[in-house]
BANU-851324 format. One line per field, with one value per residue: residue in one letter; chain; z, x, y of N, C-alpha, C in turn. Coordinates in steps of 0.1 Angstrom, whole numbers, plus 5000, padded with zeros to 4 digits. Example, Ala and Ser with C-alpha at 12.3 -4.5 7.8 and 13.67 -1.06 7.14 Angstrom:
<recs>
code: (A:S)
unit: (A:A)
n_w: (5078:5071)
n_u: (5132:5128)
n_v: (4943:4978)
ca_w: (5078:5071)
ca_u: (5123:5137)
ca_v: (4955:4989)
c_w: (5078:5079)
c_u: (5132:5129)
c_v: (4967:5000)
</recs>
This chain:
<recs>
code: (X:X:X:X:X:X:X:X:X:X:X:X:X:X:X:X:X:X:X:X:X:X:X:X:X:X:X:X:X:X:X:X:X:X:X:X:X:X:X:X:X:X:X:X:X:X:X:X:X:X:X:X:X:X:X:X:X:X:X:X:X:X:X:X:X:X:X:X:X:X:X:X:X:X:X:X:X:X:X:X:X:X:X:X:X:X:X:X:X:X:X:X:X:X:X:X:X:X:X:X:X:X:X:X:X:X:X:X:X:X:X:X:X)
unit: (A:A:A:A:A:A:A:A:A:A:A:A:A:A:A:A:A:A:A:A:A:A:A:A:A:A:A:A:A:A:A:A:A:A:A:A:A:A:A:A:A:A:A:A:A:A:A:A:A:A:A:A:A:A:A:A:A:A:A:A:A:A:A:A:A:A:A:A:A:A:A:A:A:A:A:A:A:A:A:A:A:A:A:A:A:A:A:A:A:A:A:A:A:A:A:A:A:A:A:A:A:A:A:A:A:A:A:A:A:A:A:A:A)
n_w: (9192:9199:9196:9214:9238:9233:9235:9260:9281:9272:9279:9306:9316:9307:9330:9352:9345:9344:9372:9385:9383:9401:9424:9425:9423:9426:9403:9402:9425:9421:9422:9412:9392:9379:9349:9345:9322:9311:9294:9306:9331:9322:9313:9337:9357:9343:9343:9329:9299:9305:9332:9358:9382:9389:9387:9376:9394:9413:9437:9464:9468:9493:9504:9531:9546:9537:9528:9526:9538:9557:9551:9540:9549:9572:9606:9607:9578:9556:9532:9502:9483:9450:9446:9469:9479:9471:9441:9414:9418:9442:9454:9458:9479:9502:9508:9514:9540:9552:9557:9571:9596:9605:9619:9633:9652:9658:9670:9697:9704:9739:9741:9754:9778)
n_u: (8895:8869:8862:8883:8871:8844:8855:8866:8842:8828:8845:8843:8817:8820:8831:8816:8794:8805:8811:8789:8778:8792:8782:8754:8730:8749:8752:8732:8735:8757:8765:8783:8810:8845:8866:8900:8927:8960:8961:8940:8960:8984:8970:8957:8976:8999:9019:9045:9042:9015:9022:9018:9031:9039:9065:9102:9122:9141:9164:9146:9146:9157:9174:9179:9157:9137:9108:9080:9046:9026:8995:8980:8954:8941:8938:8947:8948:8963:8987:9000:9019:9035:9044:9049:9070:9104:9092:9085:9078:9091:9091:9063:9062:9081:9070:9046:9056:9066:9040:9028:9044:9045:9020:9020:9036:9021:8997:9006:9019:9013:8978:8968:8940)
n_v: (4459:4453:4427:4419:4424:4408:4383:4378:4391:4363:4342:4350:4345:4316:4309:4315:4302:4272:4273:4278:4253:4236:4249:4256:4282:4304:4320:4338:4350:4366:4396:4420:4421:4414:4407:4404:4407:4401:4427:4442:4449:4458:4482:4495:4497:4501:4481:4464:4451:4442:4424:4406:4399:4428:4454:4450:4433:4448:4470:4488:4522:4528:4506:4494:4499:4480:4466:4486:4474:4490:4508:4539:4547:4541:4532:4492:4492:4470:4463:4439:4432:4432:4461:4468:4464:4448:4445:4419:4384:4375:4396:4401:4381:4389:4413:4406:4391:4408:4421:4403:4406:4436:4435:4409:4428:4446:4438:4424:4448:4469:4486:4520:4519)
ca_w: (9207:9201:9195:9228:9248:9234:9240:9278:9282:9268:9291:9320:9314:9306:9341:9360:9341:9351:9388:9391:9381:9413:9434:9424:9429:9426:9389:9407:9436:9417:9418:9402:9385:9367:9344:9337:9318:9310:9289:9316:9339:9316:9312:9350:9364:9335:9343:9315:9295:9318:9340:9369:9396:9394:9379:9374:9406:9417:9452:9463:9471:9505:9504:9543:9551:9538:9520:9535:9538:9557:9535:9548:9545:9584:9612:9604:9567:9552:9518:9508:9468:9444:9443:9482:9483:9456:9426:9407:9429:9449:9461:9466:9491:9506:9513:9527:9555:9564:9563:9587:9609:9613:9624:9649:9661:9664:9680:9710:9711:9745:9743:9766:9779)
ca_u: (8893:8858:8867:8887:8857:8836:8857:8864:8831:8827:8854:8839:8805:8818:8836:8804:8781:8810:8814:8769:8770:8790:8776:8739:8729:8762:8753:8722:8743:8767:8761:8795:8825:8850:8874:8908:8937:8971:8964:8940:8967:8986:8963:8952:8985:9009:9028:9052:9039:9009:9034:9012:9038:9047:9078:9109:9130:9152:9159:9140:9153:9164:9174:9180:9143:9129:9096:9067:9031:9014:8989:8974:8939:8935:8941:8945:8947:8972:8990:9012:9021:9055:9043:9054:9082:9112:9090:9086:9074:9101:9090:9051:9062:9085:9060:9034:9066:9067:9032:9023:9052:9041:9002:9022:9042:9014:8990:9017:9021:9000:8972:8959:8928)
ca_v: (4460:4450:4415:4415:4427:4400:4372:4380:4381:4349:4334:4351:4339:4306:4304:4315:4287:4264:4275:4279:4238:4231:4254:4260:4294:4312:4329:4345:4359:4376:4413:4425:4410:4419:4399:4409:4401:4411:4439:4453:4451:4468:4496:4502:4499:4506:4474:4464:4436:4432:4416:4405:4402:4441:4455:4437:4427:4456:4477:4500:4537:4526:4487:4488:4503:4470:4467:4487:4475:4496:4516:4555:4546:4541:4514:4481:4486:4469:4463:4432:4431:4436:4470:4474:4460:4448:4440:4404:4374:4375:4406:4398:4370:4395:4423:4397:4389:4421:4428:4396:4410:4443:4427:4404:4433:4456:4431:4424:4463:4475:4498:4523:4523)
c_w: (9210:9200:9208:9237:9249:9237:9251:9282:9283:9278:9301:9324:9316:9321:9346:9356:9347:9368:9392:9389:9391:9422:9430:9429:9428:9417:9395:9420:9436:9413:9412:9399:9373:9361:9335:9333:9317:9307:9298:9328:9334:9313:9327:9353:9358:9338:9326:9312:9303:9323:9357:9387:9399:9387:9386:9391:9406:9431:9450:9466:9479:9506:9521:9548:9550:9527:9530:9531:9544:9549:9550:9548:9561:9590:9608:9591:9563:9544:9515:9492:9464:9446:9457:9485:9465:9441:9425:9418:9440:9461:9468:9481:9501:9513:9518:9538:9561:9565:9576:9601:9615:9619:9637:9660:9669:9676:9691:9714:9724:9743:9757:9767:9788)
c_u: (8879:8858:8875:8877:8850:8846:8860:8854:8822:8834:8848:8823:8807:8824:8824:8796:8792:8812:8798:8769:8778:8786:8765:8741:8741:8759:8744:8728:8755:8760:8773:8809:8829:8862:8888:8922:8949:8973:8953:8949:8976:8984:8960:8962:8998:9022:9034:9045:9024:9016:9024:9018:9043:9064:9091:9115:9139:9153:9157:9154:9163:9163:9176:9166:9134:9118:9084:9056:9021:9009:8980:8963:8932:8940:8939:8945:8962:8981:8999:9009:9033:9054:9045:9065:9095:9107:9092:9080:9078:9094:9074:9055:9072:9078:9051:9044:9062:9057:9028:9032:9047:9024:9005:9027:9030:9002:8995:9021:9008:8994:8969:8947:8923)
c_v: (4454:4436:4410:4418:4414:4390:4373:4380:4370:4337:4337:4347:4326:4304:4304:4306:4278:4260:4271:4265:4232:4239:4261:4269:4308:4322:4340:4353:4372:4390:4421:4419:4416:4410:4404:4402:4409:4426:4453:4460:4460:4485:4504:4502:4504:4493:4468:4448:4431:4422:4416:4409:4417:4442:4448:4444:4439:4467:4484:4510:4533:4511:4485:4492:4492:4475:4475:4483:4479:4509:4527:4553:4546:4527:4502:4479:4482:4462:4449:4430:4435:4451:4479:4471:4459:4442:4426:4401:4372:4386:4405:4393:4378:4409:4412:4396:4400:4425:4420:4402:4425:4442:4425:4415:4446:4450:4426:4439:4461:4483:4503:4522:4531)
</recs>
């Protein structure tokens, strides 16, 4: 594991010297960064395979309810990944739809004032 540490490191050092030689200054601005790969993805999310796009393609609970993206955190937050909708790729680009839609639909809602 110690051997995977240091070579991510290594990669992610070498990106930032590559990125700091076209845009001077960049390495000095970075105040946190993190670099991860499949098998963190793996580990923080439990996805199979570090499988980036989210687990495999299949319907949710309720296939007529759609994918939801709004997230409980408060107004205006709001979510768009496989992990909102039906899984794989398919499903990212399917939870972004429906998050832009509920945006458009809420920004044409009226408020009171």
């Amino acid at each position: 594991m110690e051997a995977y540490r240091e070579k991510r490191e290594r990669w992610q050092e070498a990106i930032v010297r590559y990125l700091s030689s076209l845009y001077p200054g960049l390495a000095e601005g970075v105040v946190a960064s993190s670099f991860n790969t499949a098998l963190s993805v793996r580990q923080y999310l439990n996805a199979p395979d570090g499988a980036v796009y989210g687990f495999a393609p299949t319907p949710p609970r309720s296939i007529w309810r759609g994918p939801s993206s709004r997230a409980h955190g408060g107004a205006g937050l709001y979510l768009a990944s496989a992990y909102a909708g039906f899984g794989g790729y398919t499903g990212v680009v399917q939870s972004a739809g429906a998050c832009a839609d509920m945006i458009l639909r809420e920004d044409s809602t009226p408020t009171s004032s």
